[in-house]
N, C-alpha and C positions, 0 to 999 in steps of 0.2 A: 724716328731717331734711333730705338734699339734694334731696327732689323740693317739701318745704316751702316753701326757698329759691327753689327754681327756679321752682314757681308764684309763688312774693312778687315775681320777677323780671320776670315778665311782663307788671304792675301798672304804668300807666306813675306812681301818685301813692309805690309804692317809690323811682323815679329821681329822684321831686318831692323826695322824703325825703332822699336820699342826697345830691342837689345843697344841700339847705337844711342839711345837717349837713356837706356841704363847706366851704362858707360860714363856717358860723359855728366852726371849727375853723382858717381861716386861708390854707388851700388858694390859690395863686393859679392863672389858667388853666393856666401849664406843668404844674404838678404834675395840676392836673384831667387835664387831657388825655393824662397818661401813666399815670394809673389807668382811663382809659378805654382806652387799648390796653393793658393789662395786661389786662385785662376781657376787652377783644375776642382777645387771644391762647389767653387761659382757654379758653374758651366753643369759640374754635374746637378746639384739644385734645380737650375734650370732645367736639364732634361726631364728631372723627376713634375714637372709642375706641366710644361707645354705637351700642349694639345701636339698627337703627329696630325699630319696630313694625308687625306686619303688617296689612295695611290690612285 
């Protein structure tokens, strides 16, 4: 299920999704913009923890 996600992430019409269901939910830019460094703190967490894969 989370590599699911993570390919749907990669998708830039996912971000298309995600910004158009910000929208229409009420969001304005602050709150956008701190669910996008929430994201990007995420994300990097994760790199710090996963294993890479050998080339």
């Amino acid at each position: 299920m989370f590599t699911w996600i993570l390919e749907r992430l990669k998708e830039p019409s996912s971000w298309a999704g995600l910004s158009a269901l910000a929208l229409a939910v009420g969001l304005n830019d602050a709150e956008w913009a701190a669910i996008g460094q929430a994201g990007a703190a995420i994300a990097a967490a994760v790199a710090v923890v996963v294993k890479e894969r050998a080339a």
